[in-house]
C-alpha positions in Angstrom: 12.2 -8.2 10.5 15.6 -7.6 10.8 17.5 -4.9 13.2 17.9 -1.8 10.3 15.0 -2.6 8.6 11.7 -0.8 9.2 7.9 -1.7 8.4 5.3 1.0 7.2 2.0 -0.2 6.6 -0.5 1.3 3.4 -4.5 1.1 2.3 -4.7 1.7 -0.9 -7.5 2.3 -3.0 -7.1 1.7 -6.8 -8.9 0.9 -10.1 -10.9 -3.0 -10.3 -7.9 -3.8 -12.9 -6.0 -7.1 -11.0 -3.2 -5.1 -13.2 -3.2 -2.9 -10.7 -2.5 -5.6 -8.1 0.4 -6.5 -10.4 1.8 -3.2 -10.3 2.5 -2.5 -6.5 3.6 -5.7 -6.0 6.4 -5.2 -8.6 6.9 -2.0 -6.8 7.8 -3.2 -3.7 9.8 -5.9 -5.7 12.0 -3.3 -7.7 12.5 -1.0 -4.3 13.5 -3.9 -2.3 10.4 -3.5 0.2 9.3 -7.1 1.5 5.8 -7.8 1.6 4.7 -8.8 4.7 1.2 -8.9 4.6 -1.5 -8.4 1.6 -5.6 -8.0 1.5 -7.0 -7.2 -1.7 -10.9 -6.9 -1.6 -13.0 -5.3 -4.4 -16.1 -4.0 -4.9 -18.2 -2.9 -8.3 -15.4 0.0 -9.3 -12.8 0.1 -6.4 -10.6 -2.5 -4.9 -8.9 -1.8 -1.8 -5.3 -3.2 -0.6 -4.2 -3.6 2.6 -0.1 -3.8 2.3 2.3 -4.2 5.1 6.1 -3.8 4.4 9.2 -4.4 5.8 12.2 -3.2 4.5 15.7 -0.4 4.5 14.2 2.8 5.5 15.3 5.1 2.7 13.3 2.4 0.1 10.1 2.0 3.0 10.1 5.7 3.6 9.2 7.2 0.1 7.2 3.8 -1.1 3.6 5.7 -0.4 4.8 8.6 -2.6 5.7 5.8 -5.1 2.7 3.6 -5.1 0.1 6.9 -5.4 2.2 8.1 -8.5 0.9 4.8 -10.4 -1.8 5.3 -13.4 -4.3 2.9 -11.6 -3.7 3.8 -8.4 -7.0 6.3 -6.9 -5.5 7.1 -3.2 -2.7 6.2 -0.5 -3.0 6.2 3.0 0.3 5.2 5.2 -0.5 4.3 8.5 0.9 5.1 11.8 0.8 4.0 15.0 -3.0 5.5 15.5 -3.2 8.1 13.0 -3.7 7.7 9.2 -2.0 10.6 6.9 -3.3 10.9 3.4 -0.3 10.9 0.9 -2.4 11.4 -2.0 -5.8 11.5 -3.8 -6.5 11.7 -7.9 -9.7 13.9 -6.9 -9.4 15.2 -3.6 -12.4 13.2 -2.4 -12.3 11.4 1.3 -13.2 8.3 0.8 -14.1 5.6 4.3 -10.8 3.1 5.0 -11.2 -0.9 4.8 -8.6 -2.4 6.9 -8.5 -6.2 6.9 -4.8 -8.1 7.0 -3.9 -11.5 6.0 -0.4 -12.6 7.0 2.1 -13.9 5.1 3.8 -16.9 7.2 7.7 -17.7 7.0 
């Protein structure tokens, strides 16, 4: 990571559609958010991403907004440096994080 640049890490939880997958990768892509690290694991009906990114603040800052606008998208959570905030849900259910990171190597 560069000096200016800032990382914010997400869990997602989204629709099984790999289409989904698709999705917030290309919306990182178009808001110039690097993808550091990715985990996509999925059970019978939910798959759950774990997304580390790196990137200019004012693109990093509003990507969780972003991502939990998308159709296939169920819930956001950005995560700090010990507390998880909830961006948003599609049915204001709590549901239990999965956080498991694999790194992407330069």
């Amino acid at each position: 990571m560069t000096e200016g640049q800032h990382s914010a890490h997400f869990e997602i939880d989204v629709v099984e559609d790999p289409i989904a997958l698709l999705q917030i990768v290309s919306t990182c892509h178009q808001r110039a958010c690097r993808i550091v690290s990715l985990d996509y694991v999925w059970t019978s009906r939910i798959a759950h991403i774990s997304l580390g990114v790196c990137g200019d603040e004012s693109r990093t800052g509003r990507l969780g907004l972003v991502l939990s606008g998308l159709v296939r998208v169920l819930e956001v959570r950005e995560l700090g440096s010990s507390v998880a905030s909830r961006l948003g849900t599609s049915d204001g259910s709590q549901s239990e994080a999965v956080l498991v990171t694999a790194r992407v190597m330069d």
